[in-house]
N, C-alpha and C positions, 0 to 999 in steps of 0.2 A: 504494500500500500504506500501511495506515493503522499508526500505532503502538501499541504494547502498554503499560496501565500496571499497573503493580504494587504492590498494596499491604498493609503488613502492617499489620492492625488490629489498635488497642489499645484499652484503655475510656478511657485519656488522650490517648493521639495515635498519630498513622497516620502510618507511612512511606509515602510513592510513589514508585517508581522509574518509568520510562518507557525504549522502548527507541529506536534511532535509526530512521530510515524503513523500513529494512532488513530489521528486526527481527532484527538479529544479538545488538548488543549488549545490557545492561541497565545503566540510568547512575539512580541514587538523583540525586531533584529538590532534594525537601523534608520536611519533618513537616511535619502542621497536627493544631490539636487535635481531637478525636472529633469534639466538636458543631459542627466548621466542614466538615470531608468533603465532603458530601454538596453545599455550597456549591462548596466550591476545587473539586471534579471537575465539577458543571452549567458552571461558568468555564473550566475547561480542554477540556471537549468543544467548547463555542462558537467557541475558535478553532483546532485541533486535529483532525487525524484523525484517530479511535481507535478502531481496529478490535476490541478485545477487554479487557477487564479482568481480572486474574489475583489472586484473595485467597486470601491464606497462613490454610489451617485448620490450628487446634492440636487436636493426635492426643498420645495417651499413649501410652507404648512399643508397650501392648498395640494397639493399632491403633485404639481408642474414643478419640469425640473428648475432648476435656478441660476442663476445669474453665471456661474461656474462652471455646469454643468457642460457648455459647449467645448472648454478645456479635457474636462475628462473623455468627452466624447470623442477629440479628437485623437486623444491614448489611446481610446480603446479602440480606432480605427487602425489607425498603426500597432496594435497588438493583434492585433486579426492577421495586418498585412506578413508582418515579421513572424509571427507564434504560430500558424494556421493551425496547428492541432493539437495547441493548449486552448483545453476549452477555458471559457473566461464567464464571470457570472456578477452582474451587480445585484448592490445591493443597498437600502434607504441610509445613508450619512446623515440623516439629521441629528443635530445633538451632539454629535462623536465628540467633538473639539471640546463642548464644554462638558463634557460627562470625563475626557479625557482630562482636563484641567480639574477637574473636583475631585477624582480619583489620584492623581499626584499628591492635589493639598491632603488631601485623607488619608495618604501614606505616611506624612510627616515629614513632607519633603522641604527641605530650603528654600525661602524665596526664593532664591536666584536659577534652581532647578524646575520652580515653578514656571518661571519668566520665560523658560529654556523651548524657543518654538517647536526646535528639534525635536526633542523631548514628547509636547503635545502631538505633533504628530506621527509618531511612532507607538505613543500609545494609543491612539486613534487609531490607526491599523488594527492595530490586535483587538480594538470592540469588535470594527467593522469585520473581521473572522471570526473572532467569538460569537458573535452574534448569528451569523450564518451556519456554523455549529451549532448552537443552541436549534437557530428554526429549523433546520437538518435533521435535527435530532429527535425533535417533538414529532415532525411530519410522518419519522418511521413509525411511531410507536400508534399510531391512526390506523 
């Protein structure tokens, strides 16, 4: 079983989370900046079994994507072009950033690792996989 990586895309940088073999878990790797991606993940499939890719789309309350959403979509275009037979799966990003930010301070973390954008978006990854895990998980037991 190959693992899952997660990632929330930004116009500056990209968290990745990745899950264990299992694909129970979901553990935040790294950031890398936007225009390195598509490099850091051709290097990480080389030595890596990865079964699935999961990107966080940004949705407005009302359920229309959002103002972002054109960026991501232009990722996931060019991961189709580049990946054709990693399959790729979105999924709702709302919230991540600030659920991602109140789980750092909840951890007892330092301001200044609060502050840490890098940071927020690397544990935004790993909701936005966790999270797909979770509905994954619920759908089999149906």
């Amino acid at each position: 079983m190959g693992r899952i990586v997660g990632i929330d895309y930004g116009r500056k940088r990209v968290g990745v989370a990745i899950t264990d073999t299992l694909q129970i878990v979901a553990q935040g790797i790294t950031t890398v900046h936007s225009s390195e991606i598509i490099d850091y993940l051709r290097d990480y499939f080389s030595h890596e079994e990865v079964e699935l890719v999961v990107v966080g789309y940004p949705r407005q309350l009302n359920n229309t994507p959002s103002e972002g959403a054109r960026f991501v979509q232009e990722f996931l275009n060019r991961m189709k072009k580049l990946f054709p037979d990693m399959p790729v799966v979105t999924v709702d990003e709302r919230f991540t950033s600030k659920i991602a930010s109140r789980a750092i301070l909840d951890s007892g973390a330092k301001k200044k690792d609060r502050m840490n954008k890098e940071l927020v978006d690397m544990v935004s990854a790993s909701i936005i996989l966790q999270s797909y895990l979770e509905a994954r998980s619920y759908r089999k037991i149906d």
